[in-house]
N, C-alpha and C positions, 0 to 999 in steps of 0.2 A: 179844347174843342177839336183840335187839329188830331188829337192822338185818338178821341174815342171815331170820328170820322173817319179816318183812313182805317181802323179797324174794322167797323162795319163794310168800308168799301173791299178790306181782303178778304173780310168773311164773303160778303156777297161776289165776289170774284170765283172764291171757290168752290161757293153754292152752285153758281153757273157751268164751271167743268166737271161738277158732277165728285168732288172734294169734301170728304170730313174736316172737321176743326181740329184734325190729331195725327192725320196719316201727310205724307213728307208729298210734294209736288216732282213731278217726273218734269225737268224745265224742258227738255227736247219734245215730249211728247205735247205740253202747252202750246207751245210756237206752233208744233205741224197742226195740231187741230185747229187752235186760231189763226190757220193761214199767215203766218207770220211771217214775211221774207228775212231771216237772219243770217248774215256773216259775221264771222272771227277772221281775225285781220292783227297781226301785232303791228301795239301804237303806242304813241309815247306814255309814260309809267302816270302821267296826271291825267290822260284823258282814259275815263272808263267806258264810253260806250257813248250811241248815240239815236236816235228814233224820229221815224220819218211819217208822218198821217196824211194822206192824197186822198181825193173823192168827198163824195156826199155821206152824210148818216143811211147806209143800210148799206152803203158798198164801199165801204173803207177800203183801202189798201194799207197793211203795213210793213213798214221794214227798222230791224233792230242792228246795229254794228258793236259790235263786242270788242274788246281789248282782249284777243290770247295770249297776252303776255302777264297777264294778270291770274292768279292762281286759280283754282275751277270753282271753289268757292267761294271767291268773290267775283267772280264771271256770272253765278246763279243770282246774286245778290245784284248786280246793275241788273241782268235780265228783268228781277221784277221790281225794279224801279223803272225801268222803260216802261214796263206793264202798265205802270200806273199813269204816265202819259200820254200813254194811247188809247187807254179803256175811260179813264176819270178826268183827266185835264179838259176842264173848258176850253173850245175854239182852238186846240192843240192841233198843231201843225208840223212843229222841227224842234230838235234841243239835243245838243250836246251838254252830255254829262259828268261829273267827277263824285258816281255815287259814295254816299255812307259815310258823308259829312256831318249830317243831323246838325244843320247849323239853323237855328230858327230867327235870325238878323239877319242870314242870305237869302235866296231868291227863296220865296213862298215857295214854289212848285215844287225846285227840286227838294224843299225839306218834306213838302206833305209826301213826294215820291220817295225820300226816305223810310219814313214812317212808316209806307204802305206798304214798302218790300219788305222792313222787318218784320211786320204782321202775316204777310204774305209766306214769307219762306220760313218762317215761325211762330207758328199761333201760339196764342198763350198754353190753350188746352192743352194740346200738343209737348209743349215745353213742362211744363208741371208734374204730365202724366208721367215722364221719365225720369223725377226726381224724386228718389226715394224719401218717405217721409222723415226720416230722420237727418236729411241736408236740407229738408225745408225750411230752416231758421237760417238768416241771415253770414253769409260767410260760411258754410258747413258745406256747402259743394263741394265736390273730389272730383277731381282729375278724370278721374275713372267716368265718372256720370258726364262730365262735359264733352269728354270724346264720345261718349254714347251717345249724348243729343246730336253734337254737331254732324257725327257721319249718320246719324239716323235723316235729317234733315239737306244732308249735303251745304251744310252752311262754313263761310269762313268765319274763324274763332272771334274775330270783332264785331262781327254781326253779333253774333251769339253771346258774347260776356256785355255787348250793349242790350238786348232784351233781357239779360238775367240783373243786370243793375236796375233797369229801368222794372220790371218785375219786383222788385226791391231784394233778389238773392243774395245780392251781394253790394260791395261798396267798391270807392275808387281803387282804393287800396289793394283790395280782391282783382280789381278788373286789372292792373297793373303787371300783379304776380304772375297770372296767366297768360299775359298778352306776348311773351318773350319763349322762344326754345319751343316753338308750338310743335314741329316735325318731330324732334325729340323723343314728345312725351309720348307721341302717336305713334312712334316706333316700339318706346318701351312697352308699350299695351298692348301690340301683336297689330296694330290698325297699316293698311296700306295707306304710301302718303300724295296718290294722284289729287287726291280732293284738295291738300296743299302748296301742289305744283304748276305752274303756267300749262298751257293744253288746248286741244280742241283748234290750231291755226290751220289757217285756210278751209275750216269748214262750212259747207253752207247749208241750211235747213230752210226747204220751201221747196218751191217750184220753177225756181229762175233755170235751171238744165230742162225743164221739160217745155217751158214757153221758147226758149233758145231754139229749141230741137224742133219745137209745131212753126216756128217760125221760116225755120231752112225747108224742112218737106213741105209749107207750104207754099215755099218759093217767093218770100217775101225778103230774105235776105242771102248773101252770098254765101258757100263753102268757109272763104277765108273769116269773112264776119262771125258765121257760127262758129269757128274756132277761138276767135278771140273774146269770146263770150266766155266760150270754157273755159280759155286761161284766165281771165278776170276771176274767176272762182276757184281757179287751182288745181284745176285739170291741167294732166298733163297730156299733152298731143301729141308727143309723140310713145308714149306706152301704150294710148288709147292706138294710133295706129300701129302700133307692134303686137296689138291683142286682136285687129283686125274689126278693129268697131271704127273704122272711118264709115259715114253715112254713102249710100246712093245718090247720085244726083238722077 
């Protein structure tokens, strides 16, 4: 029940951004339309990320913290496990995460927010439609087609050899062979291997630099305070005043 659920819940996710059941999720562009306050922050190799819900129903606030030390594809992969905590978790409020466990004896949520982000950053349709019919039978997947899904998707290759097992493509066996030399294989086929690499630290997606900034011109907080708002995000102060963007007081 849990797997056809979280299904419907990523189809309906993507029905609402305005998403086919086949074309891949832009995650940066999700966050800034849903208002998403997110930072990347390298943190220790167990903690993946973690998600923050404030306010009433109709004026949420949220905010997402990412592991940049974690490769970009599985950076995309906690993002929409957060997703599922802030858009579908009953009375959700805070959780830290260690996405892409799929453990269904641990905590209920975070496996339904497993499930959800695998659906999410890989629909079934989606997945199918790039597999040519003659690897359609069990174990016939090539290398070839799985670097095509994965970079079509922007997905990390665990994610993806777990929807293709669970899609029944392949078996443990299969998921094994693949799971090892992943940079490798992605180099032999011409593919760049950022999607494989840690990335994206110190960046932030939202609004926190532009409420910082309505906060100093409106004289609600100090010069030095709005500076150290911007280094919390990783700005640095002194380029920004060697570029000559120090604010008016």
């Amino acid at each position: 029940m849990s797997k056809e659920l979280q299904e419907k819940n990523a189809n309906s996710f993507r029905q609402a951004n305005g998403l086919s059941l086949t074309e891949p999720i832009r995650i940066k562009s999700i966050l800034q339309s849903n208002q998403i306050l997110t930072v990347y922050r390298k943190l220790s190799s167990g903690f993946s990320g973690m998600a923050i819900r404030t306010g009433t129903p109709g004026s949420y606030k949220r905010f997402i913290l990412i592991n940049s030390d974690h490769s970009i594809g599985k950076q995309h992969f906690t993002i929409c496990h957060e997703l599922y905590h802030l858009f579908f978790q009953e009375n959700f409020v805070y959780s830290t995460s260690a996405a892409g466990k799929f453990d269904p004896k641990g905590d209920k949520e975070e496996y339904n927010a497993d499930l959800f982000a695998s659906r999410l950053l890989l629909p079934t349709a989606g997945i199918q439609k790039l597999i040519p019919d003659h690897e359609m039978p069990k174990n016939r997947i090539t290398l070839k087609t799985i670097l095509s899904i994965e970079n079509y998707f922007s997905s990390s290759r665990s994610a993806l050899l777990y929807r293709l097992k669970e899609l029944g493509h392949i078996d443990t066996s299969f998921y094994n062979q693949y799971s090892t030399r992943i940079i490798h294989g992605a180099l032999s086929y011409g593919y760049q291997t950022d999607l494989y690499n840690s990335g994206n630290d110190n960046l932030v997606i939202g609004d926190y630099g532009i409420i910082a900034r309505d906060l100093f011109d409106g004289g609600k907080i100090s010069e030095s305070h709005y500076f150290t708002l911007l280094e919390d995000i990783g700005i640095n102060i002194q380029e920004l005043e060697d570029n000559g963007c120090r604010p008016e007081e």
